[in-house]
Steps between C-alpha positions, in 0.01 A plus 500: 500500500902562614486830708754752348795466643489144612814352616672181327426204476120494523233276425155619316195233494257582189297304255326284679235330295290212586254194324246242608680168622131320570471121526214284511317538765222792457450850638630419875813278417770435264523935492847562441724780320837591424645797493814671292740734681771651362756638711769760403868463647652877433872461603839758405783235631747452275428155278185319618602368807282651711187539320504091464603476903153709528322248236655211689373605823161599447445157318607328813252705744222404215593152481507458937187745549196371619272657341096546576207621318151466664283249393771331293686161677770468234729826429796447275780719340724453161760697410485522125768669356744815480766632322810790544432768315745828483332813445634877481289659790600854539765436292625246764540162452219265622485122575119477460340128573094474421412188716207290404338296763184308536253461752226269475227449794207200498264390729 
């Protein structure tokens, strides 16, 4: 959750949600999985500069990061998709951008 009060622009992670990604190769290898994340871009700038400049910028520290996961060689992440929404929060006008990304691990 967004603590009350919680200054502009923000980002919220939720929904993450996961399913098997197994290959051949039995109980001890070809294990893999990928997971869903959603991530919520909460911005008040006027227009939706700066709630894309966040999008933009997180997608390049996904794309660059080496990421690890014990007892998994082969880490990956996707960015999927996301979208500008503009939502009344407060009755205040809210660039809103629910970011979908992807991230798949595999032995």
């Amino acid at each position: 959750d967004v603590p009350d009060g919680q200054a502009y622009p923000h980002v919220l992670v939720s929904h993450a949600h996961e399913k098997p990604w197994h290959t051949m190769g039995g109980a001890t290898v070809g294990l893999g999985w990928q997971v869903g994340v959603r991530l919520h871009i909460y911005s008040r700038y006027q227009g939706d500069k700066q709630a894309l400049d966040i999008l933009e910028r997180i997608v390049t520290l996904l794309n660059f990061a080496i990421l690890t996961v014990t007892g998994y060689p082969s880490v990956f992440c996707e960015y999927i998709t996301g979208r500008v929404l503009v939502e009344d929060v407060e009755k205040i006008e809210t660039r809103h951008i629910p970011a979908e990304f992807k991230v798949s691990v595999h032995q």
